[in-house]
C-alpha positions as CSV (number, residue, x, y, z in Angstrom):
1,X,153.1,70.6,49.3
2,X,150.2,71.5,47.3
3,X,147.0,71.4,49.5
4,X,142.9,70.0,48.0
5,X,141.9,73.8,48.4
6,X,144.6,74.8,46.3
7,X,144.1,72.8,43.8
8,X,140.1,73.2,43.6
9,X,141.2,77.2,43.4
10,X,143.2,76.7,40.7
11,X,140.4,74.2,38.9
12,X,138.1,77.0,39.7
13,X,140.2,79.7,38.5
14,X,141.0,78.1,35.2
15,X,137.4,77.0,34.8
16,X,136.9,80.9,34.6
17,X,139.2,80.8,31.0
18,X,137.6,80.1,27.8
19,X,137.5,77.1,26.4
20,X,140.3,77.2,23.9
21,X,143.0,78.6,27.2
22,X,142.0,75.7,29.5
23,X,145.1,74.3,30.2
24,X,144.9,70.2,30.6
25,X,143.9,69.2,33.7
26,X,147.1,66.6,35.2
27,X,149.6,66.0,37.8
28,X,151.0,69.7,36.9
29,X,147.9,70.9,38.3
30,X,148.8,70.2,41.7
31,X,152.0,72.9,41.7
32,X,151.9,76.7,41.9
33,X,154.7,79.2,41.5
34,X,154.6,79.3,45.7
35,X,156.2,75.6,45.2
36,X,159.8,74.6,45.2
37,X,161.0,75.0,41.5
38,X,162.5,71.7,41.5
39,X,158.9,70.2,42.5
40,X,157.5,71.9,39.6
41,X,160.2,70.8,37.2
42,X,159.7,67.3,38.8
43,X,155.8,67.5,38.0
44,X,156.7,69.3,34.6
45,X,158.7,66.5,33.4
46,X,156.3,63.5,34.8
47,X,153.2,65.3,33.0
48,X,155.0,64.8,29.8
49,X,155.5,61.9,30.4
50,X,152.2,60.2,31.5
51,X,150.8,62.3,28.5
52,X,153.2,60.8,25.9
53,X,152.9,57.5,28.1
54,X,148.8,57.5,27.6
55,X,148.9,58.3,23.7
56,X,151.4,55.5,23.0
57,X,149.5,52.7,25.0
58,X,145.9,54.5,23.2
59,X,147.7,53.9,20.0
60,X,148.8,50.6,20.7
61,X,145.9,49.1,22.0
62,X,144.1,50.8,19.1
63,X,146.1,49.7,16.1
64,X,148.0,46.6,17.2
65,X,145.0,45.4,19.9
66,X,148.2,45.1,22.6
67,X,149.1,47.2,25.8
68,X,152.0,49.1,26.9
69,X,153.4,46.4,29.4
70,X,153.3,43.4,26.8
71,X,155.4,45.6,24.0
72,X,157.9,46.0,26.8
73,X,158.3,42.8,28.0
74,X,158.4,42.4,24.1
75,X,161.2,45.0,23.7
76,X,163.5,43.4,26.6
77,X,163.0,39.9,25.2
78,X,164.1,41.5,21.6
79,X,167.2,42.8,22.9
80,X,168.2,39.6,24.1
81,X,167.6,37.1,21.5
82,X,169.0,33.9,23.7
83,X,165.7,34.9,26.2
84,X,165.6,36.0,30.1
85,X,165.0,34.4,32.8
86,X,161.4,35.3,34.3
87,X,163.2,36.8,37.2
88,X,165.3,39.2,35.4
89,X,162.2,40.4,33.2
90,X,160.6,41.0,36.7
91,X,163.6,43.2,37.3
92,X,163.9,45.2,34.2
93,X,160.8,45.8,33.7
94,X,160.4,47.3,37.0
95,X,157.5,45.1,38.4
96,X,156.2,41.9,40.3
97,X,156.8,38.4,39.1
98,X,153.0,37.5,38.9
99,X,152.7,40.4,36.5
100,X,155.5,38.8,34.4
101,X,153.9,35.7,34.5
102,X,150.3,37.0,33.8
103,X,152.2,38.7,30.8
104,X,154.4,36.1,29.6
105,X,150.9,33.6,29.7
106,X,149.0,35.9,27.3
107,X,152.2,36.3,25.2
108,X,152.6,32.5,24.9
109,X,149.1,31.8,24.6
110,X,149.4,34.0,21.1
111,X,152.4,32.1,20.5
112,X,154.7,35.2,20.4
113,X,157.4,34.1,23.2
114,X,157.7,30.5,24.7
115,X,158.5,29.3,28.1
116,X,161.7,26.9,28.7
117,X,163.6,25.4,31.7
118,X,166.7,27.0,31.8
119,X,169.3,24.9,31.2
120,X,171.9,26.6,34.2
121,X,169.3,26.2,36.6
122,X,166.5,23.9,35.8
123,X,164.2,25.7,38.3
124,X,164.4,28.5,36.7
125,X,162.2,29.5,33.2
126,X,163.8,31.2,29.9
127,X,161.5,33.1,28.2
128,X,162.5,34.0,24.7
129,X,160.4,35.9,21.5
130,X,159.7,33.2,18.7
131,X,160.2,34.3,14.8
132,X,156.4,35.6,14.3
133,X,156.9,37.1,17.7
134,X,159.6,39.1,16.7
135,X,158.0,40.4,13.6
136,X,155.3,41.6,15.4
137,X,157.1,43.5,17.9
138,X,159.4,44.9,15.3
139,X,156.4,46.0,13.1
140,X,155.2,47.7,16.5
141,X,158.4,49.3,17.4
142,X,158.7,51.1,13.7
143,X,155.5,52.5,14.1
144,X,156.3,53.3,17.9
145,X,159.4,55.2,17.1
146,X,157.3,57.2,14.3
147,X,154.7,58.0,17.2
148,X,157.3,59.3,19.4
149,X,158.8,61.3,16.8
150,X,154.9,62.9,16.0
151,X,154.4,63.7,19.7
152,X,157.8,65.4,20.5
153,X,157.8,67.1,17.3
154,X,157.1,70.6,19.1
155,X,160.9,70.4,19.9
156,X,163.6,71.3,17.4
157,X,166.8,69.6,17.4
158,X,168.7,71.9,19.5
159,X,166.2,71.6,21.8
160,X,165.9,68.0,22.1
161,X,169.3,67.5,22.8
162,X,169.7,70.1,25.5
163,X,167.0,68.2,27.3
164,X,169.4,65.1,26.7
165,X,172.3,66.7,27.7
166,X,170.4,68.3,31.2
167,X,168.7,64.7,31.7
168,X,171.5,62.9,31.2
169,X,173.7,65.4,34.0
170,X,170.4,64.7,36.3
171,X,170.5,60.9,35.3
172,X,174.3,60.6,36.3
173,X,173.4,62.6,39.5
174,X,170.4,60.7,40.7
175,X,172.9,57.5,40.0
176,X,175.9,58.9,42.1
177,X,173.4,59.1,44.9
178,X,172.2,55.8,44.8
179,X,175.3,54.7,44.8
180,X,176.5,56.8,47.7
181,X,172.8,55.3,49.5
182,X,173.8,51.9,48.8
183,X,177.5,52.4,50.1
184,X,176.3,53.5,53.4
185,X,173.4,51.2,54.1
186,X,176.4,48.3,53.6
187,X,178.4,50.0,56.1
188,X,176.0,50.6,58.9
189,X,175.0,47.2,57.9
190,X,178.5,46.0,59.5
């Protein structure tokens, strides 16, 4: 692993460059060619991500006064007109169910989704995108889509699609081995 020292050495190193070489200072920073090449592919890919990650959310907050997590609560809900269940946006989207909620308030507040009982399980709450809620996140997925096409435009099309190709293979990989993890915690479970 990278160590503080290496990193201030590096810092300190680049520092030394003019100001039109300093490379961006982010979590890329942290690997040297001594580290494992898949660490620094790992830190590759995750840099390019945060940075795309950081301009869309800027870009959103600046031209449609909203944040990254409520245009993708947005997006799930838009993919699945009859609503989700506040549980299984918790899910998808990868986070806690107060953060949902705190989400899903804001969003109903504006009137862009409302809040029902579902009618399976009257315990449970269907959230669902109303019709001026759905124009508004379809106006901000156009524009979305355009940014991501701007930021990634330093790849041609053959390029773009190897990386699909490779992060596809590495998507089906990492999926085989949770599958494999989840197989074996059952049995030793038994």
């Amino acid at each position: 692993m990278v160590s503080s020292s290496t990193i201030r050495t590096n810092l300190t190193e680049n520092a030394a460059l003019d100001s039109q070489h300093l490379p961006a200072l982010d979590l890329e920073t942290r690997s040297t060619q001594d580290d494992h090449q898949a660490l620094r592919l790992w830190l590759r890919m995750l840099s390019c991500t945060v940075r795309i990650q950081n301009e869309i959310r800027d870009r959103l907050r600046r031209e449609f006064a909203t944040t990254l997590p409520r245009f993708d609560l947005m997006a799930q809900l838009e993919r699945h007109p009859a609503g989700l269940r506040m549980n299984e946006l918790s899910r998808r989207l990868m986070v806690s169910g107060g953060n949902v909620t705190g989400i899903t308030d804001q969003l109903e507040h504006e009137r862009l989704v409302t809040r029902t009982l579902d009618p399976e399980d009257r315990r449970a709450l269907t959230v669902k995108l109303t019709a001026s809620g759905l124009k508004r996140f379809r106006e901000m997925a156009a524009q979305n889509e355009q940014w991501t096409v701007e930021l990634l435009q330093g790849l041609n099309r053959e390029e773009k699609q190897t990386m699909l190709d490779l992060l596809s293979k590495l998507k089906m990989h990492l999926g085989q081995r949770e599958h494999t993890s989840s197989v074996s915690s059952s049995r030793r479970r038994r």
